[in-house]
N, C-alpha and C positions, 0 to 999 in steps of 0.2 A: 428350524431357525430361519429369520427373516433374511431370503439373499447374501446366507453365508456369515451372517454380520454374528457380533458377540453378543452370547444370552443376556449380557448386563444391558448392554445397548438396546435390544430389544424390548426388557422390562421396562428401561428407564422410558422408553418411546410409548408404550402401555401406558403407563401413569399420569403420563404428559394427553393421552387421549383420554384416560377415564378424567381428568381436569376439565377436557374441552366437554365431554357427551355430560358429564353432569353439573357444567355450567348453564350447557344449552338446556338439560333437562329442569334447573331451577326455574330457569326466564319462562320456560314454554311450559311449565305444570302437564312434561311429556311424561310417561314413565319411566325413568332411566334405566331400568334393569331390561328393556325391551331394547334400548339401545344398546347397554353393553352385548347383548346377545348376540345383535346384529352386528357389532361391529368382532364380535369373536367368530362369526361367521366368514365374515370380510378378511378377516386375516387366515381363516383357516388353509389357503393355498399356499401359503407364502410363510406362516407359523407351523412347524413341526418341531414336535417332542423338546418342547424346551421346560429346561426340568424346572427351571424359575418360578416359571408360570403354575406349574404342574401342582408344584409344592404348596407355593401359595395358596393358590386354589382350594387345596386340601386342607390347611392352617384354616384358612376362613370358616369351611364348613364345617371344621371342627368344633370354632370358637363359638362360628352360631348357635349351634347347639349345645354347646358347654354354657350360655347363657342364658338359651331356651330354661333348660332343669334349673338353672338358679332360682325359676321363680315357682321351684313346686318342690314342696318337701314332702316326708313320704306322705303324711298325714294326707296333707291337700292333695297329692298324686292319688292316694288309694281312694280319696273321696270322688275326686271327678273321673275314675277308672270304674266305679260303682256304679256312676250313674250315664257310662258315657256308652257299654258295652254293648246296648240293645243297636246303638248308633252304628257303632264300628259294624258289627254285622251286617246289617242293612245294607252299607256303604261297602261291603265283600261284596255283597249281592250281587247292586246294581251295576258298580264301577268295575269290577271283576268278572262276575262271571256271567251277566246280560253282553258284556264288551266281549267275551270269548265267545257266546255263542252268536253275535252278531258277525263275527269277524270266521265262524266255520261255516254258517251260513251262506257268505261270502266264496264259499270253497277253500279254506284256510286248514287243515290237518289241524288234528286238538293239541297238537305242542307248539305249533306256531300260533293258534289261536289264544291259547293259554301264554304266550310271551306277551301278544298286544294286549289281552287284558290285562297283564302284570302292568304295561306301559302306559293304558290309561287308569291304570286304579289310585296311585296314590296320588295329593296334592302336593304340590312342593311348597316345604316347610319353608325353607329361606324365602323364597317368593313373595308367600304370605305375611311370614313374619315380618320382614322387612316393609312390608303393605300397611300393615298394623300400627307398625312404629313411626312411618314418614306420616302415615294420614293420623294418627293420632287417637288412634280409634283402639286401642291397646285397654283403657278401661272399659269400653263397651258393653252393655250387657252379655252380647253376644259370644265375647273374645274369650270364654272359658270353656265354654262349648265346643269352639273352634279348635283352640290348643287341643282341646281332650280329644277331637277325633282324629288331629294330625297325631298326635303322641300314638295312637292306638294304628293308625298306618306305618308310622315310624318301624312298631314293633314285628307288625305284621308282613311290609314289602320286604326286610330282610330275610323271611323265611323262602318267599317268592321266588328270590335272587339267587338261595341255593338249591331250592330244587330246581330252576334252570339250569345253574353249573353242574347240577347231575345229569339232565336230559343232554346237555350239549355234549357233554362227554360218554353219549353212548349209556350211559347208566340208568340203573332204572331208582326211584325215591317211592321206599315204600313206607309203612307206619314208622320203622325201628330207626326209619333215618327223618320221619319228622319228629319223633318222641327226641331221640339225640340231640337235635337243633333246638328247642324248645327247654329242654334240659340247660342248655350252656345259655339262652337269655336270662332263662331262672336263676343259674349261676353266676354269673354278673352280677343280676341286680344282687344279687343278695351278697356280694362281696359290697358291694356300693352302699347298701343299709349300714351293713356292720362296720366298714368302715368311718362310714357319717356315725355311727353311733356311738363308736367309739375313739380313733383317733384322731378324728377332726371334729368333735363337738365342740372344741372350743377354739376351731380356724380363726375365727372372726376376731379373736382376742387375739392370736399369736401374730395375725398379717399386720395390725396397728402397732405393732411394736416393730415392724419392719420397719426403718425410716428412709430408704434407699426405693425409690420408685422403680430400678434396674430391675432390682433384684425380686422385685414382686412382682413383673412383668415374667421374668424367667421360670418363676415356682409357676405361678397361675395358666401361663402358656405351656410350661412342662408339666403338672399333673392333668393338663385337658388332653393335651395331644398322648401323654404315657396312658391313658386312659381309653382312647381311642384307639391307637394302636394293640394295646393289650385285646382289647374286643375284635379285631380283624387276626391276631394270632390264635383267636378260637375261632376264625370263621364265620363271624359276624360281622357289622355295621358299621362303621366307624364312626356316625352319627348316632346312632343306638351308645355307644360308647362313650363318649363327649356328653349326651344329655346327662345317663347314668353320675358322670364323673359332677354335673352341676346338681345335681340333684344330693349327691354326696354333701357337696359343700353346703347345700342350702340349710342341712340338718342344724350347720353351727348358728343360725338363727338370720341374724337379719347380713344383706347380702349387695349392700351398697358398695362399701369399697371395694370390693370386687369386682362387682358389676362397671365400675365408675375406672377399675384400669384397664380390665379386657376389653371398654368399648373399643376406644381408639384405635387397637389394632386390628378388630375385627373389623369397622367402617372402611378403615386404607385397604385390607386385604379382602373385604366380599366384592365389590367389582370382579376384580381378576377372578375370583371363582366363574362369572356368569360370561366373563369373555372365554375362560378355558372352557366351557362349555360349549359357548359356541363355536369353536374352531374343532370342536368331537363331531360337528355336524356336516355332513359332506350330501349336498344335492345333487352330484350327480348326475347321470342323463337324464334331467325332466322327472317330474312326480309320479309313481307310479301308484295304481290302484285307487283313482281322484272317486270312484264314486265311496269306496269303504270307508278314505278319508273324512270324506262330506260326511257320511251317518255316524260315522263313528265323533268325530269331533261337536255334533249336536247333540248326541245319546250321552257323551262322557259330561259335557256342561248341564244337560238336563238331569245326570246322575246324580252329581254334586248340587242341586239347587234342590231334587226331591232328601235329599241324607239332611241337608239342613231343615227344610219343611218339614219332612215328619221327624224326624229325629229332633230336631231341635224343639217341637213340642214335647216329644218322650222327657226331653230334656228339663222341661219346664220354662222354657222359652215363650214369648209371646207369640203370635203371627208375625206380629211384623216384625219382628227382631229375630224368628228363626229364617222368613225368606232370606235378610240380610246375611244370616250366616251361609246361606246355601249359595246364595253367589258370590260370595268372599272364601270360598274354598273351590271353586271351578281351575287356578293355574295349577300347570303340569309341572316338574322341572327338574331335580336333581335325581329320584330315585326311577325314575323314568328313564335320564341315561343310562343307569348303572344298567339297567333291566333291557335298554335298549341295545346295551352291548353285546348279548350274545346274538344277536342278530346279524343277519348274513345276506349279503345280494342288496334284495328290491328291498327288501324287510327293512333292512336298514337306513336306507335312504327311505322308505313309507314313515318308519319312525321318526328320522330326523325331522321331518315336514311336520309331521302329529303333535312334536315336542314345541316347535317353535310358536307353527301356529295356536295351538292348546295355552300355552303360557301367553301370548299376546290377548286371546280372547279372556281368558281368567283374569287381569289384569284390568282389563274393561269394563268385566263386569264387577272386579270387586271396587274399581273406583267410581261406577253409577250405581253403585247397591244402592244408597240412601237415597236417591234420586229415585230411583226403579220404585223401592219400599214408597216411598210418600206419593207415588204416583199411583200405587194399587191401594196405600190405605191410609190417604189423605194425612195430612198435619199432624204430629201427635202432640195430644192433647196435655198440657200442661196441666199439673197437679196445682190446685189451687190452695195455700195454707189458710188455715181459721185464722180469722183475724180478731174471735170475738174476745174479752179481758173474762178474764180468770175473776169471778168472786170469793 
């Protein structure tokens, strides 16, 4: 709590600064999510355990992802899950397990080696997503490709997540406890098919017969979060969970009014997720291990820029529109905390710095992607239509 003061007072004083940082970030075409970071960093001496925030925070990244899945139903999930697999691999590889073996290299034991790879392998969804939708680049060629290998990280740093919580706790994870974990994603989705396929095929008719905007807000925000929560009562995701639950909904067909009431409360409530984030971040005495920082922080940008270059041709991507994907997937952010939490000592504070600077440089680079692409492969060339008359 801010100097004893009440948690209401201190949200209301948040909201009055996310006002200020994303006014300034309008005028100044700054990034605001690097702002809200830093200023959840800024408060993190002085902000403790305020459930306000906490809650929030969690709402938000719910909603993200319960809107993320609105826009893939299974059909189009299963199609870009097909063609997205060679990618996702690749992307284990490089951002996983090349970032372990650089960080035991390093002198790092292979279970702490194996945490920072966990902490630079996935991108962060919200990050991008949000990247997507402010610059407007959401139809892109590129941005289906993108989605499909965030979705395939989505699925994959949760497994990550629990076999740390088994090493942390003295334990060992062998096949019988990844078959388990793997089992309960299986079961999810597959409660989320049958359910879209049956008792919510025809959501889309029932919610326009709601005429009270309250009460649509209440269903729509309570079957995201009942849905998310249900996923963390098996031990998994709570974003894995929320996507699943939009994915559900997508089945009853088209996905506007929906989409057109969760906005609003997801935009008030994602700030605060990226300031509660950064007041998770505690510096410490000074940086420790700045040279593994430096390699590591180039390797994981360069990881993500080769998944997009070749994979985004596996994809059937052009050149220049898979470079573009590869550096629009370089920011670090949410599953990187979660993964950065079992970490202990210097680890932690090494991560904190990883997380911060990793999401500033992703951020960079996905807002001179187009610049970067046009600068290695000139102008693109405009299609010219026949102008000649029909006889």
């Amino acid at each position: 709590m801010l100097h004893d003061m009440p948690e209401l007072l201190d949200a209301g004083l948040i909201l009055l600064g996310i006002f200020i940082l994303g006014f300034f970030a309008l005028k100044t075409n700054f990034p605001n999510v690097i702002l809200f970071i830093l200023f959840g960093i800024g408060l993190g001496k002085f902000l403790t355990d305020n459930e306000i925030l906490h809650f929030a925070g969690e709402v938000a990244i719910v909603l993200l992802f319960f809107m993320l899945g609105l826009e893939f139903s299974i059909k189009r999930l299963a199609k870009i899950a097909k063609k997205v697999w060679t990618s996702g691999l690749l992307d284990i590889f490089l951002s996983l397990v090349v970032s372990m073996l650089v960080a035991f290299g390093f002198g790092m034991d292979w279970g702490t080696a194996f945490l920072i790879g966990g902490i630079t392998y996935a991108t962060s969804s919200s990050i991008t997503v949000k990247l997507l939708a402010d610059k407007e680049r959401m139809a892109n060629a590129e941005t289906e490709f993108v989605l499909g290998v965030l979705i395939f990280e989505d699925l994959i740093a949760p497994m990550i997540a629990a076999i740390l919580m088994a090493l942390s706790a003295g334990e060992g994870f062998g096949s019988k406890d990844f078959f388990l974990l793997a089992g309960k994603i299986i079961l999810l989705a597959a409660v989320a098919i049958i359910l879209g396929k049956t008792l919510f095929k025809k959501f889309e008719v029932f919610l326009e017969k709601v005429e009270d905007e309250d009460f649509k807000y209440a269903l729509l925000v309570g079957l995201a979060v009942v849905f998310a929560g249900f996923a963390m009562y098996m031990g998994l995701s709570e974003v894995l969970g929320a996507f699943l639950a939009g994915v559900m909904l997508a089945e009853a067909g088209k996905s506007e009014n929906i989409q057109n009431t969760v906005s609003p409360i997801r935009d008030l409530l994602l700030p605060v997720f990226f300031i509660h984030f950064g007041t998770t971040i505690s510096l410490g005495e000074g940086v420790p291990m700045i040279p593994l920082l430096i390699v590591l922080l180039i390797w994981s940008m360069l990881a993500k820029i080769l998944v997009g270059m070749i994979g985004g041709r596996m994809y059937g991507l052009s050149p220049r529109v898979a470079l573009r994907a590869g550096l629009s997937l370089c920011a670090r952010g949410e599953f990187s905390v979660v993964i950065a939490a079992f970490a202990i000592s210097s680890i932690k504070v090494f991560s904190g710095v990883y997380i911060v600077a990793a999401a500033a440089l992703g951020m960079l680079l996905f807002n001179f992607a187009p610049k970067i692409t046009r600068m290695i492969y000139g102008e693109p060339v405009a299609k010219v239509k026949s102008t000649k008359l029909p006889y």
